[in-house]
PDB file of N, CA, C, O and CB in Angstrom:
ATOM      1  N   UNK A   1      10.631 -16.605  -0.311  1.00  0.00           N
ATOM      2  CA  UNK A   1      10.405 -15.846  -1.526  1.00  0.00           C
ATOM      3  C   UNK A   1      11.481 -14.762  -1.612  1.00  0.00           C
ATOM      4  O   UNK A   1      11.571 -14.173  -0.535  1.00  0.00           O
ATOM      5  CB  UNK A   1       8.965 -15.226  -1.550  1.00  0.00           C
ATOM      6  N   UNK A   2      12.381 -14.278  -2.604  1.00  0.00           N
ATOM      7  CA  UNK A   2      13.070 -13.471  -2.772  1.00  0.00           C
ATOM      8  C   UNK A   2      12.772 -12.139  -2.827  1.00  0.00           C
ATOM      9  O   UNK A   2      11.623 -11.971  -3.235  1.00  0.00           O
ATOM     10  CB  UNK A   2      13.520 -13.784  -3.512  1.00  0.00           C
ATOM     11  N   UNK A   3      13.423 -11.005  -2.548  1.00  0.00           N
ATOM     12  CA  UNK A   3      12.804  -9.692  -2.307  1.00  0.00           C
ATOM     13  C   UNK A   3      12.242  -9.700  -4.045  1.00  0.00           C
ATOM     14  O   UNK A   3      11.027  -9.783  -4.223  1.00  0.00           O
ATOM     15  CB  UNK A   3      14.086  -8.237  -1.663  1.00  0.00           C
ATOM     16  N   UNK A   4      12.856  -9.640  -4.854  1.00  0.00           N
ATOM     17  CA  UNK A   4      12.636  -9.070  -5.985  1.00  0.00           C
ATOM     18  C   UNK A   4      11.638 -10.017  -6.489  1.00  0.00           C
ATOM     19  O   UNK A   4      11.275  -9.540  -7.565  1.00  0.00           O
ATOM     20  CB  UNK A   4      13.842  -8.827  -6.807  1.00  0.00           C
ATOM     21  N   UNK A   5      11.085 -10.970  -6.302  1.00  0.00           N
ATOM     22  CA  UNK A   5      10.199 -11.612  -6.631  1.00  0.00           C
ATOM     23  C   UNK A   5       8.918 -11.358  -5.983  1.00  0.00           C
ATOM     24  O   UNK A   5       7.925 -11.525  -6.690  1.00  0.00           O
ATOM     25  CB  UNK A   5      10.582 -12.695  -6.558  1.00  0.00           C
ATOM     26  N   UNK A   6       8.692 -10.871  -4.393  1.00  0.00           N
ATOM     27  CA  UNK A   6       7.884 -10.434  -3.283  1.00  0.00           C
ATOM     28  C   UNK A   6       7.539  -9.317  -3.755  1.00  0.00           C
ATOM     29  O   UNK A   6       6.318  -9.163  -3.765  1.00  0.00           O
ATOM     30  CB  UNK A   6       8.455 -10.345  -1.959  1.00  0.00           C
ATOM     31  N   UNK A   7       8.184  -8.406  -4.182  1.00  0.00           N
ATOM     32  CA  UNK A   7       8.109  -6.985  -5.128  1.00  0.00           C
ATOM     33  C   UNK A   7       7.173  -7.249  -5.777  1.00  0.00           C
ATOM     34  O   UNK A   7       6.092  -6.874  -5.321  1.00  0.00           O
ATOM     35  CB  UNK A   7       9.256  -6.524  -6.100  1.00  0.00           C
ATOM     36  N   UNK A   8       7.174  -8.008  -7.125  1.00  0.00           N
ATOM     37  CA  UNK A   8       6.276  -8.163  -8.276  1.00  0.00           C
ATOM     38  C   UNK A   8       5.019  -8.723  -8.393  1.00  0.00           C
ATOM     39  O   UNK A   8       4.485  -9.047  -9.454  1.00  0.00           O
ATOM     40  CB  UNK A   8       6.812  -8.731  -9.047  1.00  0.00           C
ATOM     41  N   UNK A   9       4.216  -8.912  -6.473  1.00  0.00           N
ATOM     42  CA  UNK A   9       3.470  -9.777  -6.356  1.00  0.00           C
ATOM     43  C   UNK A   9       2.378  -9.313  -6.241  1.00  0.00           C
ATOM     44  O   UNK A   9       2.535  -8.125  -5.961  1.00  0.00           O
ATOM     45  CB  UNK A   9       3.726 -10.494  -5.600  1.00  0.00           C
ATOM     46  N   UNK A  10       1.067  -9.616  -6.305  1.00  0.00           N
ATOM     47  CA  UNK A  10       0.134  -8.283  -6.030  1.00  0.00           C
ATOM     48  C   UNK A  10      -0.878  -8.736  -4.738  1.00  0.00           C
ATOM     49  O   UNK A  10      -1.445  -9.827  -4.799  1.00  0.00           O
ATOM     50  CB  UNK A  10      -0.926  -7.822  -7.604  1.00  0.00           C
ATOM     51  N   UNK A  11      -1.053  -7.939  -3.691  1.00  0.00           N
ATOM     52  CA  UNK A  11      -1.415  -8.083  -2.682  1.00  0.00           C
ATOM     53  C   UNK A  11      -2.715  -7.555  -2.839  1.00  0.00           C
ATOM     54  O   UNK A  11      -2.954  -7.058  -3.939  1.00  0.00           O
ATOM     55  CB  UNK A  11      -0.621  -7.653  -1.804  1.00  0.00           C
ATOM     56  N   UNK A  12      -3.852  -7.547  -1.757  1.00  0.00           N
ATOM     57  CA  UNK A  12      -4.940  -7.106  -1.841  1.00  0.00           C
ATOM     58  C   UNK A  12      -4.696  -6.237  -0.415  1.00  0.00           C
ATOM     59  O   UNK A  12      -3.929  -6.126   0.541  1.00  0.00           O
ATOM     60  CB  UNK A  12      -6.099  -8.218  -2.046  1.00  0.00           C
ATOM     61  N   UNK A  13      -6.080  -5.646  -1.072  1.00  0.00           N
ATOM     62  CA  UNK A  13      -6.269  -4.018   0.742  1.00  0.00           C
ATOM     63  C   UNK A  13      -6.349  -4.522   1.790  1.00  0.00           C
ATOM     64  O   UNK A  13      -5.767  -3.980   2.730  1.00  0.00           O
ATOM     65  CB  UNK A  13      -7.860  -2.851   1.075  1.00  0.00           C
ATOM     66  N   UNK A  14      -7.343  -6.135   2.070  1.00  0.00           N
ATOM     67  CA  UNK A  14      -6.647  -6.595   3.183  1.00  0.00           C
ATOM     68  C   UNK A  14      -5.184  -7.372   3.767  1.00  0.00           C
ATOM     69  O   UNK A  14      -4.634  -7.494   4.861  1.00  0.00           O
ATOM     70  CB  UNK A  14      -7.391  -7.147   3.423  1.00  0.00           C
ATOM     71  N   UNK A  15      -4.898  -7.842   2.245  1.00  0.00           N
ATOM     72  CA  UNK A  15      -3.269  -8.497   3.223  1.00  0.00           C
ATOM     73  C   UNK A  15      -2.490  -6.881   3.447  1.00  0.00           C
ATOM     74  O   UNK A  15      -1.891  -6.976   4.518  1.00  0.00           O
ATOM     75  CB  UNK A  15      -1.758  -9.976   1.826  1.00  0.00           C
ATOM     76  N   UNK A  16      -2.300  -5.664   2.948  1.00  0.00           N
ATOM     77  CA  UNK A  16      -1.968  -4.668   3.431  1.00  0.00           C
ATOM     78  C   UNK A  16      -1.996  -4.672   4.381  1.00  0.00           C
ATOM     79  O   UNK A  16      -1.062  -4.793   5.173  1.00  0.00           O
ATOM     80  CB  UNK A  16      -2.316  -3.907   3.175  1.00  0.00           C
ATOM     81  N   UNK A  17      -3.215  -4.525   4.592  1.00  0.00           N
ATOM     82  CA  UNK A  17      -3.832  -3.689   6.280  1.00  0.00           C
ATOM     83  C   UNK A  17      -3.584  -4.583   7.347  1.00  0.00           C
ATOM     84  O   UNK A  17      -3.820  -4.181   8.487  1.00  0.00           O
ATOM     85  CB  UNK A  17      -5.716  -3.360   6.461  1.00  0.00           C
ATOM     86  N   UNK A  18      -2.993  -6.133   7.113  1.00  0.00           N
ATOM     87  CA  UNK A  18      -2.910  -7.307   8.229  1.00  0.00           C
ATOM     88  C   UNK A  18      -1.513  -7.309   8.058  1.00  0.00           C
ATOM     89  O   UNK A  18      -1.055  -8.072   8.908  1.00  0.00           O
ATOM     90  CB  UNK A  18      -3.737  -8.889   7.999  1.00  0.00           C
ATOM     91  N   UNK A  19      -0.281  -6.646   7.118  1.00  0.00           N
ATOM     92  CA  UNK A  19       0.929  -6.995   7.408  1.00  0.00           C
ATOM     93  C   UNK A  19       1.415  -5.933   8.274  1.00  0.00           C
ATOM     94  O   UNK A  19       0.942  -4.804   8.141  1.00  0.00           O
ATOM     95  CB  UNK A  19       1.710  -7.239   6.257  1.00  0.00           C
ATOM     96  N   UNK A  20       2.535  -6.231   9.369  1.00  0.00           N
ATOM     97  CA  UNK A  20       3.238  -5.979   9.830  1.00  0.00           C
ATOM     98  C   UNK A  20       4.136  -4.945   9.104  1.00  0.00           C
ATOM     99  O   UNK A  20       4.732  -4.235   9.913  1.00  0.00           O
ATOM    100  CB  UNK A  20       3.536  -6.934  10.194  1.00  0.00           C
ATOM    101  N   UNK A  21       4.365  -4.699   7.976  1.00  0.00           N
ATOM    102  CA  UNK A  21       5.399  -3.910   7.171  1.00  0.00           C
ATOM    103  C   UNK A  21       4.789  -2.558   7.713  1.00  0.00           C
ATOM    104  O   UNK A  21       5.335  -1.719   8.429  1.00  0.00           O
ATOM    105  CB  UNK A  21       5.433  -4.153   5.325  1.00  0.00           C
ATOM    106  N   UNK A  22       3.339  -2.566   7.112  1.00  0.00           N
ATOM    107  CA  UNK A  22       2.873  -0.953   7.181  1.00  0.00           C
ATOM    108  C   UNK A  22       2.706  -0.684   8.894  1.00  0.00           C
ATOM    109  O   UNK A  22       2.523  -1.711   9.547  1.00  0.00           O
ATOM    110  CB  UNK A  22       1.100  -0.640   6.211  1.00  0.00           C
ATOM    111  N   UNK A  23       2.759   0.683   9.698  1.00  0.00           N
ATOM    112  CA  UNK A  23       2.502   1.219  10.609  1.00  0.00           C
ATOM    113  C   UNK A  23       2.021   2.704  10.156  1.00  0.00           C
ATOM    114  O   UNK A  23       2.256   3.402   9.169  1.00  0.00           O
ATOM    115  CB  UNK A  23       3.545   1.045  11.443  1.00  0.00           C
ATOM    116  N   UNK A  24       0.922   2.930  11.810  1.00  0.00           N
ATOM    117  CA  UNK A  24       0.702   4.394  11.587  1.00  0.00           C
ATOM    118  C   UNK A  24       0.095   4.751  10.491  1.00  0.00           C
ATOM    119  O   UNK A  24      -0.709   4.186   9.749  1.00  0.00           O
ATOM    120  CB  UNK A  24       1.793   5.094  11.581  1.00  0.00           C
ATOM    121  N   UNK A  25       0.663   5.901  10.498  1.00  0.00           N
ATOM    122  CA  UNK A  25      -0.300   6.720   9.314  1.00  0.00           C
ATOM    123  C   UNK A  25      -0.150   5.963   8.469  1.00  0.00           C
ATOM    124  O   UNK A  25      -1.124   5.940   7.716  1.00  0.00           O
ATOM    125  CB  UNK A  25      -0.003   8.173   8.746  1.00  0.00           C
ATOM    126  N   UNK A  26       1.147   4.851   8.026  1.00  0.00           N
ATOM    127  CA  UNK A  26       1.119   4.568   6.484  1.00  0.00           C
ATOM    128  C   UNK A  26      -0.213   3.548   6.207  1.00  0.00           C
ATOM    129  O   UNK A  26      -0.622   3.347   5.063  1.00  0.00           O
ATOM    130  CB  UNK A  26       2.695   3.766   5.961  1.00  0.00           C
ATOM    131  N   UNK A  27      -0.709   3.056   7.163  1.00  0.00           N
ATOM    132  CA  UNK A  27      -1.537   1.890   7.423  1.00  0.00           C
ATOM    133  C   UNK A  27      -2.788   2.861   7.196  1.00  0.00           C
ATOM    134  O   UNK A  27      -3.542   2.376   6.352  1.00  0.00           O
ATOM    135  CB  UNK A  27      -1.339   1.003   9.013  1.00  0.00           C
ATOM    136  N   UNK A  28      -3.177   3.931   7.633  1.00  0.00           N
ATOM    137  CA  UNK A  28      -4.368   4.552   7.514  1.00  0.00           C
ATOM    138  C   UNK A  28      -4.225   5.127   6.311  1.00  0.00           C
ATOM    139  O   UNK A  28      -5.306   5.277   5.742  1.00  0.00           O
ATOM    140  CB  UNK A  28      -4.725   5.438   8.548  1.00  0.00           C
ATOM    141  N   UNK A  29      -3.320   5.491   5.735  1.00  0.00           N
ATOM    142  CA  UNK A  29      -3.434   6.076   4.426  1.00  0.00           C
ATOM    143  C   UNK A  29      -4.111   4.967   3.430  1.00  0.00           C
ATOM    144  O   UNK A  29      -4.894   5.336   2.554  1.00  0.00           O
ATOM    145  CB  UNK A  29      -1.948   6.558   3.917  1.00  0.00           C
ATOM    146  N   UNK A  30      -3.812   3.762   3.587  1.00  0.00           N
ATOM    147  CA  UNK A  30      -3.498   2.409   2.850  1.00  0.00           C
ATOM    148  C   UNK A  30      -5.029   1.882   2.816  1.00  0.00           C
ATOM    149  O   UNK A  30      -5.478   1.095   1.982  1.00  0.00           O
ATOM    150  CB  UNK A  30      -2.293   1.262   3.754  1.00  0.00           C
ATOM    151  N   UNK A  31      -5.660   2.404   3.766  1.00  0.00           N
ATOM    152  CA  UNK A  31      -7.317   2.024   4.394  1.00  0.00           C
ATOM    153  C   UNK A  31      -8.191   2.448   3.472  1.00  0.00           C
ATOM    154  O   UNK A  31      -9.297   1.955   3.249  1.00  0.00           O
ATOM    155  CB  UNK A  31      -7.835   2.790   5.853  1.00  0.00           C
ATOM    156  N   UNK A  32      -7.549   3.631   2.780  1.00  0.00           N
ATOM    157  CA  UNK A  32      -8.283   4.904   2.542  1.00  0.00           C
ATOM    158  C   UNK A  32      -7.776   4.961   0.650  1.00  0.00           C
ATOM    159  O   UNK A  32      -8.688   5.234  -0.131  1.00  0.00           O
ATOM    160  CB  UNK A  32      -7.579   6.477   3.830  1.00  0.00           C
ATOM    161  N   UNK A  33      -6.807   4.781   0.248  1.00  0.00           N
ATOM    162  CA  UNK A  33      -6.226   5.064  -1.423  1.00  0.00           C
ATOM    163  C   UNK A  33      -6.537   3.341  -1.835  1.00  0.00           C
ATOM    164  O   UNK A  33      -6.744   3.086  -3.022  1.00  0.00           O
ATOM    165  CB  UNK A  33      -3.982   5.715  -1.619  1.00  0.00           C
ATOM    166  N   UNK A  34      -6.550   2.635  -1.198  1.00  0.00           N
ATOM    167  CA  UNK A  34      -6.326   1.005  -1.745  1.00  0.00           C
ATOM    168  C   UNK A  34      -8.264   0.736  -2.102  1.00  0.00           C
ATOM    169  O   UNK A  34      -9.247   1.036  -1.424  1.00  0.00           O
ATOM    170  CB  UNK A  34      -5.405  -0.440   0.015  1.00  0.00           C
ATOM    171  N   UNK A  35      -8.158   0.187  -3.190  1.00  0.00           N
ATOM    172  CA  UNK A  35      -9.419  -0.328  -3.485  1.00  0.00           C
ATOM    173  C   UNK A  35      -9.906  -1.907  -2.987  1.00  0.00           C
ATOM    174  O   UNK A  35      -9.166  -2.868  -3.198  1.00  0.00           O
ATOM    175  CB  UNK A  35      -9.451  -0.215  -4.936  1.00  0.00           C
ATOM    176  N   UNK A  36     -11.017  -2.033  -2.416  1.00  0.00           N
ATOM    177  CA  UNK A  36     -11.307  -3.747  -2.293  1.00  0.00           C
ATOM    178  C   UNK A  36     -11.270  -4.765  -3.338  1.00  0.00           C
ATOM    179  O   UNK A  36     -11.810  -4.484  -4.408  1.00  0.00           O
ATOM    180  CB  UNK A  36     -12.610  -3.997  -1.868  1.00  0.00           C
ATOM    181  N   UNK A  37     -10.803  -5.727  -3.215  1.00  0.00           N
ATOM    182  CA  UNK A  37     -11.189  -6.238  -4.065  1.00  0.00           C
ATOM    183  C   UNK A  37      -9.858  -6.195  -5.436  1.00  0.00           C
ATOM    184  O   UNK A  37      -9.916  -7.023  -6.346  1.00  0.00           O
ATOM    185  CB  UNK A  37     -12.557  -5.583  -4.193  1.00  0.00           C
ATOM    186  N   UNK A  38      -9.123  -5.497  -5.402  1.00  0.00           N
ATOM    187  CA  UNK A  38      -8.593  -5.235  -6.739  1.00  0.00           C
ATOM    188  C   UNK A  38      -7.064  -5.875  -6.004  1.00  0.00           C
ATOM    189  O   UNK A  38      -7.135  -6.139  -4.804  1.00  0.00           O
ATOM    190  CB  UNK A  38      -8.733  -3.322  -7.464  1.00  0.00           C
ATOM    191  N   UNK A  39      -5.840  -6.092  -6.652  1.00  0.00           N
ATOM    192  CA  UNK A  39      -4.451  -6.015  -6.297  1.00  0.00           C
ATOM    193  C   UNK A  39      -3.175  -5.502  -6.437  1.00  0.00           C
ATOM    194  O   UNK A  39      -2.654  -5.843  -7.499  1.00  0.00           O
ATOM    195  CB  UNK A  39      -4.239  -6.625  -6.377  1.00  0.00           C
ATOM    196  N   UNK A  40      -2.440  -4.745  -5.672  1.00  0.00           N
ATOM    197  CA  UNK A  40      -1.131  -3.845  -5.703  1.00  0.00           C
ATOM    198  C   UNK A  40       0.409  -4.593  -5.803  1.00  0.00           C
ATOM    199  O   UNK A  40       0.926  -5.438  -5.072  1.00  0.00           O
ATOM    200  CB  UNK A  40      -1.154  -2.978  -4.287  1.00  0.00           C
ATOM    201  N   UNK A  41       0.648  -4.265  -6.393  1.00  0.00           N
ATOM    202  CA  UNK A  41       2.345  -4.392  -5.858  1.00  0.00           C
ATOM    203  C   UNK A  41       2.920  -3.376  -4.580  1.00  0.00           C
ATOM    204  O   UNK A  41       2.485  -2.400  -3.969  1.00  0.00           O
ATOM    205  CB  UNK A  41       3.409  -3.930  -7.293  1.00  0.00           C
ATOM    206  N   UNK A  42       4.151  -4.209  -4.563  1.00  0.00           N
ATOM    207  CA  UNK A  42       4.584  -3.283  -3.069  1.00  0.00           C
ATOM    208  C   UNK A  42       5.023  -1.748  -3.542  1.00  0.00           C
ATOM    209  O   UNK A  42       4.712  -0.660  -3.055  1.00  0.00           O
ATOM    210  CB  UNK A  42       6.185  -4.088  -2.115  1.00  0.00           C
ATOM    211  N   UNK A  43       5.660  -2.000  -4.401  1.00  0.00           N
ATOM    212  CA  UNK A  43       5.646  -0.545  -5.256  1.00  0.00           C
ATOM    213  C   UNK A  43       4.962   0.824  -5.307  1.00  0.00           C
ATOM    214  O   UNK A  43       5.090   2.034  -5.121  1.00  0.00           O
ATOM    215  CB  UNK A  43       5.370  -0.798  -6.284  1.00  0.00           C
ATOM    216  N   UNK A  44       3.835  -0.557  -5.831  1.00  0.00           N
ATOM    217  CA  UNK A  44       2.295   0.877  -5.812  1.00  0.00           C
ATOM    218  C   UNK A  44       1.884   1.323  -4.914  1.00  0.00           C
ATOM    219  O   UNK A  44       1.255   2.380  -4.868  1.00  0.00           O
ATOM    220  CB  UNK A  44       0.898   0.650  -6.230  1.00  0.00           C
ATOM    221  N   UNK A  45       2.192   0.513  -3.888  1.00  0.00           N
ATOM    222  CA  UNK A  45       1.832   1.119  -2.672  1.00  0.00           C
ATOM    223  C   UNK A  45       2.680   1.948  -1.835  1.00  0.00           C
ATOM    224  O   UNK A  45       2.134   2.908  -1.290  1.00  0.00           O
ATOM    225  CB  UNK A  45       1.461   0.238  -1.960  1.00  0.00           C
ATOM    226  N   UNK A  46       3.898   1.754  -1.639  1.00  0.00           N
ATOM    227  CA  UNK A  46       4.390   3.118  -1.715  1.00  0.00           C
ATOM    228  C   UNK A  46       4.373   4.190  -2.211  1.00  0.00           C
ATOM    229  O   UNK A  46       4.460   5.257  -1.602  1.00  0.00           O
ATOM    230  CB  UNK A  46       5.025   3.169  -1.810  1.00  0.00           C
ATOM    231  N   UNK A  47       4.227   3.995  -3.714  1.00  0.00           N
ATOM    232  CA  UNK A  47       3.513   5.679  -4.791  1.00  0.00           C
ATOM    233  C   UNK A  47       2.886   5.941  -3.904  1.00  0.00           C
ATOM    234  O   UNK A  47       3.329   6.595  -2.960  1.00  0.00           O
ATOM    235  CB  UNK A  47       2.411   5.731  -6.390  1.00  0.00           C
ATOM    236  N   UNK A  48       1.241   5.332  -4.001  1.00  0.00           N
ATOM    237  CA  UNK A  48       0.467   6.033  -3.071  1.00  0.00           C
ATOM    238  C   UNK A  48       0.480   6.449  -2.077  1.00  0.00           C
ATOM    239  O   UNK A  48      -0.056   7.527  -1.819  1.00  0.00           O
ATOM    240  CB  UNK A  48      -0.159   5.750  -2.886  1.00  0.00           C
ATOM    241  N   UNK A  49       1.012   5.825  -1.327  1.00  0.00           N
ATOM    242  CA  UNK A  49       1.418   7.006   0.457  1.00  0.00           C
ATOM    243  C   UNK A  49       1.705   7.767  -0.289  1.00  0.00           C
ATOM    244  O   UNK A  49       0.889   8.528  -0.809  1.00  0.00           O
ATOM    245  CB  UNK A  49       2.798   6.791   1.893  1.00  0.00           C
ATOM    246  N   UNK A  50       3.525   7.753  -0.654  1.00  0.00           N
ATOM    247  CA  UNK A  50       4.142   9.147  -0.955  1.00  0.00           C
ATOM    248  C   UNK A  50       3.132   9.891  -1.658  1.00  0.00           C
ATOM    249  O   UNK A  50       2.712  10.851  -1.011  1.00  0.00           O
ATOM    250  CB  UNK A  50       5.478   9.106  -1.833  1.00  0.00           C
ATOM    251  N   UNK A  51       2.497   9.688  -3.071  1.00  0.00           N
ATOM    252  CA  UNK A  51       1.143  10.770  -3.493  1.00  0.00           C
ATOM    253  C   UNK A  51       0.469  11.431  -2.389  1.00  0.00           C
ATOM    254  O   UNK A  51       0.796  12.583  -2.104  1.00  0.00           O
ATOM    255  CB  UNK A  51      -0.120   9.991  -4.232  1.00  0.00           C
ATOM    256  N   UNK A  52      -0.676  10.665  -1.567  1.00  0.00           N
ATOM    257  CA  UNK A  52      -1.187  11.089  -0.741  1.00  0.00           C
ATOM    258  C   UNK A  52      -0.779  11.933   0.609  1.00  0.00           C
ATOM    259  O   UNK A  52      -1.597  12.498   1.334  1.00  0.00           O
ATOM    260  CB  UNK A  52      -1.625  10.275  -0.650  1.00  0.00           C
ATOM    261  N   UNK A  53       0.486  11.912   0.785  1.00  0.00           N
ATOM    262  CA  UNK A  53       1.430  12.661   1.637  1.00  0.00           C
ATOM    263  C   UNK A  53       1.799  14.317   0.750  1.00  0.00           C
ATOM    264  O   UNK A  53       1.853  15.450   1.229  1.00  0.00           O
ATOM    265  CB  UNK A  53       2.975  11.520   1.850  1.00  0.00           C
ATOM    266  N   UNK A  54       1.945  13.975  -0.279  1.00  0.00           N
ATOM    267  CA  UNK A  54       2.180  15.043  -0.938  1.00  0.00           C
ATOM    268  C   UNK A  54       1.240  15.931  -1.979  1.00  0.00           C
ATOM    269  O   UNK A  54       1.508  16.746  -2.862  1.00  0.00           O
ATOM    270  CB  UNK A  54       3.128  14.667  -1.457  1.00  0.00           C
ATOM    271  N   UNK A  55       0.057  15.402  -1.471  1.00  0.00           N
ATOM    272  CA  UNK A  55      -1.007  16.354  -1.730  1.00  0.00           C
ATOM    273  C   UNK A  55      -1.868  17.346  -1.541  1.00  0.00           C
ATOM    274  O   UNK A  55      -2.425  17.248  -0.447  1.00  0.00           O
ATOM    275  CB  UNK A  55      -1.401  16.112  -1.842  1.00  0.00           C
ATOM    276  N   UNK A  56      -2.135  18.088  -2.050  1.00  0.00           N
ATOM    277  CA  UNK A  56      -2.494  19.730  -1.448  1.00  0.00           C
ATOM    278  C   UNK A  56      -3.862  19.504  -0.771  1.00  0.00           C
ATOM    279  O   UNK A  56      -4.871  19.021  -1.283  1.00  0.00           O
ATOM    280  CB  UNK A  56      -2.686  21.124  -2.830  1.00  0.00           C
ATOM    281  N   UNK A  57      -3.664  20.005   0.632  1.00  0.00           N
ATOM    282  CA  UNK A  57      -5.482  19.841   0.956  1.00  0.00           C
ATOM    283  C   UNK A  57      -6.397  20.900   0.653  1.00  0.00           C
ATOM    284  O   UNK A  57      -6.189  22.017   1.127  1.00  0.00           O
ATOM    285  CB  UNK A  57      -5.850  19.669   2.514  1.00  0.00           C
ATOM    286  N   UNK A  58      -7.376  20.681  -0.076  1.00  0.00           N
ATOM    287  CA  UNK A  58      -8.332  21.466  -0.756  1.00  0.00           C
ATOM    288  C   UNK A  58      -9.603  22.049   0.310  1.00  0.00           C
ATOM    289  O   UNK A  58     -10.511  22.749  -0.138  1.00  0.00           O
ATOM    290  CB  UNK A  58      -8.906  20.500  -1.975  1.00  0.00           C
TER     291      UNK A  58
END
């Protein structure tokens, strides 16, 4: 599959949490902002770390 095609694909919270790409915190963040059931691009899922990294703790 080509990167730019792998890009546009939409994954679910568990193929996230079972790939190899994410580590660490990015994997626990991913546990926690990703909904069940629903599907992301690789994209969106970077937003979200970076969001959740850069949010004020209340």
């Amino acid at each position: 599959m080509s990167k730019e095609k792998e890009l546009a694909v939409g994954f679910t919270k568990e193929q996230f949490l079972q790939s190899r790409q994410w580590q660490g915190i990015d994997k626990d963040i991913l546990s926690i902002v990703l909904e069940p059931g629903k599907t992301y691009m690789i994209v969106e899922a970077k937003r979200m770390i970076d969001d959740f990294k850069k949010a004020q703790v209340k």
